[in-house]
C-alpha positions as CSV (number, residue, x, y, z in Angstrom):
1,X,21.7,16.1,31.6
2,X,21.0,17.3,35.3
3,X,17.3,18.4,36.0
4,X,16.2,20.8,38.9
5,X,12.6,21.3,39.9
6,X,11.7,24.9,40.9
7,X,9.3,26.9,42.8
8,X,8.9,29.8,40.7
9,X,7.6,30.6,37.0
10,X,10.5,31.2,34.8
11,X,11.0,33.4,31.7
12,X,13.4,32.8,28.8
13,X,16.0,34.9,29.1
14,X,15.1,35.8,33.1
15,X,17.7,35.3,35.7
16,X,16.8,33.3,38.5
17,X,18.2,31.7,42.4
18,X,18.6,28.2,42.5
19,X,18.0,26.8,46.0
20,X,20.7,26.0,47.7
21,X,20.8,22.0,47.7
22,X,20.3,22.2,44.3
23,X,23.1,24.8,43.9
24,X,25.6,22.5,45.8
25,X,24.7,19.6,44.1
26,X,25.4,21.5,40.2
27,X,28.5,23.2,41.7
28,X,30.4,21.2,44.5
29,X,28.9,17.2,43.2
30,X,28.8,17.7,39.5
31,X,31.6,20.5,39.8
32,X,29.9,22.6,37.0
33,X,30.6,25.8,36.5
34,X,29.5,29.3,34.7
35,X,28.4,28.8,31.6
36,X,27.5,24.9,32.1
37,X,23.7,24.0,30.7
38,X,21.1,21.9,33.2
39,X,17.7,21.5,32.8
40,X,14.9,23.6,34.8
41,X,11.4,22.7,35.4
42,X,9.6,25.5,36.9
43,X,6.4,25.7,39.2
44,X,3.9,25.8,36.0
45,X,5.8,21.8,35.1
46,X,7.6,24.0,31.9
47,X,11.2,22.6,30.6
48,X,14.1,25.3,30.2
49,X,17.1,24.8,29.5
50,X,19.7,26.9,31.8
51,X,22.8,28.4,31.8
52,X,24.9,28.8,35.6
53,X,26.5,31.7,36.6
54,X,28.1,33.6,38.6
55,X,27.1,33.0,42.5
56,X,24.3,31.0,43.3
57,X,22.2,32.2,40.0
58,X,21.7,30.8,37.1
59,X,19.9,32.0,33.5
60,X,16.4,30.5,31.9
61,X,18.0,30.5,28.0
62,X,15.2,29.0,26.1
63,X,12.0,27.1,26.5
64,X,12.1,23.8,25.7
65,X,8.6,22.7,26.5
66,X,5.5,23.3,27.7
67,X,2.9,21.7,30.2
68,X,0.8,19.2,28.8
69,X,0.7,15.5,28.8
70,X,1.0,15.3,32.5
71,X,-1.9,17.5,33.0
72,X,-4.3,15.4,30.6
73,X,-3.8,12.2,32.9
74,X,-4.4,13.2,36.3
75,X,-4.6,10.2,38.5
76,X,-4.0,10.1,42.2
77,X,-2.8,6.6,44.3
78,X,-4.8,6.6,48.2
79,X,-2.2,3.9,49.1
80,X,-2.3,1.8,52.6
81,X,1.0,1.8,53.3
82,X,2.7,-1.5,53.5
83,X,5.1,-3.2,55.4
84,X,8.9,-2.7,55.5
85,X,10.2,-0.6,53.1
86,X,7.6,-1.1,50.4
87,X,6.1,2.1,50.9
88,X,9.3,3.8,49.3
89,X,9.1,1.1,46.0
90,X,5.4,2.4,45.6
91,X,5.9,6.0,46.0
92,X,9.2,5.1,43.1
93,X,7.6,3.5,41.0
94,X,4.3,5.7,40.9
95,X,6.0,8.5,40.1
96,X,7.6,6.8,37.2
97,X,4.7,5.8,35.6
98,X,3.1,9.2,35.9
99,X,1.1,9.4,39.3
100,X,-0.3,13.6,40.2
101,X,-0.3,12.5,44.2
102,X,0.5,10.3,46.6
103,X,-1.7,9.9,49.5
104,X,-0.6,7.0,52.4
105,X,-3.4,5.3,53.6
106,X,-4.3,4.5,57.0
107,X,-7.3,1.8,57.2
108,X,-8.8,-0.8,59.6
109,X,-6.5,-3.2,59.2
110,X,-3.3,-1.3,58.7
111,X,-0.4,-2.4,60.2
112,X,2.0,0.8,59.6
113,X,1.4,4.1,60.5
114,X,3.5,6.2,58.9
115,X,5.1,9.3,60.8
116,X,6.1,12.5,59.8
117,X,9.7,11.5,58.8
118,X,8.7,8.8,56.2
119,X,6.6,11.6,54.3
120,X,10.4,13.4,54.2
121,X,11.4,10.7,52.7
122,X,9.1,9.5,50.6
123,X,8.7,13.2,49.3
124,X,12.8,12.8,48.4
125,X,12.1,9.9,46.8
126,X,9.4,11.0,44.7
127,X,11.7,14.2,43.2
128,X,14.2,11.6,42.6
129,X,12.5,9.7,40.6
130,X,10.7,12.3,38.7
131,X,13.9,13.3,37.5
132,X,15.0,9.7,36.3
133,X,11.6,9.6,34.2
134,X,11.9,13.4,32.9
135,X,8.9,14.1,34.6
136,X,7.7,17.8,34.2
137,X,6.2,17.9,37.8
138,X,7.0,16.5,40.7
139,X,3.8,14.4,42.6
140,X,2.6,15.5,45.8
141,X,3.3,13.3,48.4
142,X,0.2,14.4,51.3
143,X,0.3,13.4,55.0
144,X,-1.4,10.2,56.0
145,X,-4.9,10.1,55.5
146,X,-7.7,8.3,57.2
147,X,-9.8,5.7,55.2
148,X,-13.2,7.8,56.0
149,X,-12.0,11.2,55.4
150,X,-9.8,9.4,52.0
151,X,-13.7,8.1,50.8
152,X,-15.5,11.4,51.6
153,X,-13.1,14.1,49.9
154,X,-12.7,11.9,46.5
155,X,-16.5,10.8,46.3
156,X,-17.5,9.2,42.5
157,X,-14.2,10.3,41.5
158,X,-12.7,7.2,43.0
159,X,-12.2,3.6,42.4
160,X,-11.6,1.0,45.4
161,X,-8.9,-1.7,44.2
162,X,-10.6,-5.3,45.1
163,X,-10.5,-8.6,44.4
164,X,-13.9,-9.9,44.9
165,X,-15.8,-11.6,41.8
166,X,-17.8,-9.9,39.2
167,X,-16.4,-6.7,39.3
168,X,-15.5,-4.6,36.4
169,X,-12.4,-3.9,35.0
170,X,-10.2,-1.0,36.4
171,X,-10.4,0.3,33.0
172,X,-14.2,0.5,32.5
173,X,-14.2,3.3,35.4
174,X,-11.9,5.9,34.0
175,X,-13.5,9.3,34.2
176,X,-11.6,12.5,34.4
177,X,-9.5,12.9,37.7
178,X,-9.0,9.9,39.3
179,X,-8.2,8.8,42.4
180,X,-7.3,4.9,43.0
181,X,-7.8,3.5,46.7
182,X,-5.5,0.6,47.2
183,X,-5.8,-1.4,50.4
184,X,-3.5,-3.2,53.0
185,X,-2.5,-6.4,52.8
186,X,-5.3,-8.3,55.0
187,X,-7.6,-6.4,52.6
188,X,-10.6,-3.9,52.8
189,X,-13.1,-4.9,56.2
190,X,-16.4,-5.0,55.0
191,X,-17.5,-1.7,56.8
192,X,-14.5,0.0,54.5
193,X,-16.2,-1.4,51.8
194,X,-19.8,-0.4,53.0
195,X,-18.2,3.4,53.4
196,X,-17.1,3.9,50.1
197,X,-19.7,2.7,47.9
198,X,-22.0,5.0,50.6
199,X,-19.6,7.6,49.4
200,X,-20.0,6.8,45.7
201,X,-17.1,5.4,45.0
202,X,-16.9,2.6,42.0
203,X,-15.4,-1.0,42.9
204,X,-12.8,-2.5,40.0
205,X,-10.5,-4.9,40.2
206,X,-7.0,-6.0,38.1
207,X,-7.6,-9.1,37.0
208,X,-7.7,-12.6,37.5
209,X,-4.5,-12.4,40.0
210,X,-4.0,-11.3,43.5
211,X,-1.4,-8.4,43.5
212,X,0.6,-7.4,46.6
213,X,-0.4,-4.1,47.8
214,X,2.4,-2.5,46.7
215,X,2.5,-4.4,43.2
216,X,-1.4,-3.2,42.7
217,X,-1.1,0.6,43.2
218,X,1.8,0.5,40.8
219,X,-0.2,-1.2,38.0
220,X,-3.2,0.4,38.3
221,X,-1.8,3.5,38.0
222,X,0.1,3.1,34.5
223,X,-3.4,0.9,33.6
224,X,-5.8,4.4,34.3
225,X,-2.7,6.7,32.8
226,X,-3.0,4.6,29.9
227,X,-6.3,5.0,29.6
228,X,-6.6,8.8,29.9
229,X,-3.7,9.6,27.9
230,X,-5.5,7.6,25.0
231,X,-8.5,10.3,25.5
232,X,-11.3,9.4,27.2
233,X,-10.6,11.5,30.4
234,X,-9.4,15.5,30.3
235,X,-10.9,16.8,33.8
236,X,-8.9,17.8,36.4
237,X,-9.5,17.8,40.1
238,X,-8.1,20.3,43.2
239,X,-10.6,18.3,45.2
240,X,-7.7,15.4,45.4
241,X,-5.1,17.9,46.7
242,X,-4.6,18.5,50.3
């Protein structure tokens, strides 16, 4: 069944304007008309289902379910945004697995920086996919972000992604809101390094295998999700919103 995200708060048995993409897309794609049920997931991440009709509005007819789960897990993925098109598998597959926000990462050794037309995109992307995985929400996808002001506005809520030996495991560092730094793919410079832990930040690392960049944020998400879903995290965080 077709799912549409929405701005405002809905009420069973309110009317309501769909926006006019999505309105096109029920009507002229699908060729639905009056009458014809969809899915609605308003601005508080609630699931109604919905009736069209007539013009471009459309009817909440009953609450199917509330916010929860989603809110309960609230991890965040700094990414350094790799080469190609990698950046739009990440932002995919992320949202899948149950990322709260996207935030591209530009470090030292970055080798894309990302303009204002692949956040369109990856923002696209991101409602796409949250509709695949019945997702109640749709992740915020943030403008590009420098490494220093990523490090200073997450503070000992984040982790920094490495490789080096004798680190804990990812796991051991769960903690309420999270947010996961993932680096490029030459790595974190050792001033990066020096920054965060300045900044209280927590150093983990995935295992005995070196992941791709784009292969590690992906992971390490549904690996922290995991964790916090199981209980030993509830806090949530504005501080990781931009």
């Amino acid at each position: 069944m077709t799912r549409v995200f929405l701005g405002e708060r809905l009420e069973a048995g309110g009317r309501f304007v769909l926006p006019r993409e999505e309105d096109h897309h029920l009507r002229r794609v699908l060729r639905a008309g009056p009458g014809e049920r969809f899915e609605a997931v308003d601005a508080a991440g609630r699931l109604f289902m919905a009736e069209l009709r007539e013009g471009a509005s459309a009817e909440a007819v009953e609450l199917l379910r509330e916010a929860g789960a989603e809110e309960r897990a609230e991890v965040w993925l700094y990414q350094a945004v790799p080469k190609g098109k990698r950046m739009d598998l990440v932002v995919e597959k992320a949202t899948e697995v149950g990322v709260a926000g996207i935030a591209p990462l530009v470090c030292e050794r970055s080798v894309v920086r990302p303009g204002d037309n692949k956040v369109e995109r990856w923002r696209r992307i991101a409602e796409s996919a949250a509709r695949q995985a019945l997702r109640l929400r749709v992740p915020e996808v943030r403008e590009p972000v420098a490494f220093r002001e990523a490090v200073r506005e997450v503070g000992g809520r984040g982790v920094l992604l490495h490789n080096g030996p004798g680190l804990d495991p990812l796991e051991e560092r769960a903690r309420g809101a999270v947010a996961l730094l993932v680096g490029p793919e030459g790595g974190w410079s050792g001033a990066e390094i020096e920054e965060a832990l300045r900044c209280g930040l927590s150093l983990a690392q995935l295992g005995p295998f070196r992941l791709r960049s784009e292969t590690a944020g992906v992971v390490a998400v549904a690996r922290m999700r995991a964790v916090l879903e199981n209980g030993q995290g509830t806090e949530r965080s504005e501080e990781l919103r931009g």
